[in-house]
N, C-alpha and C positions, 0 to 999 in steps of 0.2 A: 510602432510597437516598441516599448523600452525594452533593454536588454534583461530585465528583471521577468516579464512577461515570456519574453522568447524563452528563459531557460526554465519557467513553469511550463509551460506548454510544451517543451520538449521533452521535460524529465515526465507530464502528466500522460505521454502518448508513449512512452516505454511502460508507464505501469499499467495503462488500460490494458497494452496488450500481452504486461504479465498477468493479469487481471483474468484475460479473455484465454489465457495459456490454460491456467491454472481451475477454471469453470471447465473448459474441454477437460482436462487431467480428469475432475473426479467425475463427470457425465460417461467416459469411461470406463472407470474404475465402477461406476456404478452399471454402465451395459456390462460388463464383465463379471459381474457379481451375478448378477441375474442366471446368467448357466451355471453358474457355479454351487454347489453344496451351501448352502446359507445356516449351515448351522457353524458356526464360527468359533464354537468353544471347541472344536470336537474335528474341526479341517483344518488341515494343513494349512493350506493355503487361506483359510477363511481370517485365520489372526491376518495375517500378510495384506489381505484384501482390506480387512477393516483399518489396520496403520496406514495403508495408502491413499485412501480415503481420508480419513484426521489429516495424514501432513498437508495433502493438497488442500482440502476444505482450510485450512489452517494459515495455508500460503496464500490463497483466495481472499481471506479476511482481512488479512495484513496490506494486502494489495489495495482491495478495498476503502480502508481506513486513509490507506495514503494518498490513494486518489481523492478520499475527502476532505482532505487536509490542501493539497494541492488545489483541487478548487476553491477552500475558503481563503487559499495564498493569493489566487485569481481575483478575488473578489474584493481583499486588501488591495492588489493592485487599481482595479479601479476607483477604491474612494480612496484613494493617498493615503493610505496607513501603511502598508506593506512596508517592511524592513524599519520599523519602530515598535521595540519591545510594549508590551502588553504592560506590565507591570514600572516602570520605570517612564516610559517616553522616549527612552533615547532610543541614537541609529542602533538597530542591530551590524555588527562589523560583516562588511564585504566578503569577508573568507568566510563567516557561518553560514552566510544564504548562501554561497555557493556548495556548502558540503550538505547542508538541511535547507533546502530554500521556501517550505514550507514554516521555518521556525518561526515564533510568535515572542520569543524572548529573549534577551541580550544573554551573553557566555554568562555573567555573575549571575541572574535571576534564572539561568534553563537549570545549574545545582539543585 
């Protein structure tokens, strides 16, 4: 496994399990909703319930996304593309994959 691989798969098994954090968060926030007063303009707590609900669903999405990006990173790595910008050809530089290691584009073309 290249070291390119290992640090996808390392950085994609922290997001699944932000991923799987952040699904429990609003399954939650949604059994907790269910006792509670659901008229939401009108409860205290009902605003409160509905924002924790959005941030989580919101943090869930983003997770998401990353993991899909992560995987399409995985996927560069097995046909030899990975860490060569999209738009240009050339290497993406060593310090951007390790800060975005999903990135698809060199620093001058991700502008």
């Amino acid at each position: 496994m290249s070291d390119a691989e290992t640090r996808l798969r390392a950085r994609l098994a922290e997001v699944e399990a932000r991923l799987a954090a952040q699904r429990n968060a609003v399954a939650g926030i949604v059994d907790a909703a269910r006792d509670a007063n659901v008229d939401d303009e009108h409860d205290p707590e009902g605003a409160t319930l509905a924002w924790e609900r959005q941030q989580a669903a919101a943090l869930a999405a983003e997770a998401g996304r990353e993991r899909d990006e992560l995987l399409a990173a995985l996927d560069r790595v097995a046909d030899g593309t990975y860490g060569v910008c999209e738009v240009c050809g050339r290497p993406i530089p060593e310090a951007r994959l390790e800060a975005r290691p999903a990135a698809t584009r060199c620093v001058e073309h991700a502008r």
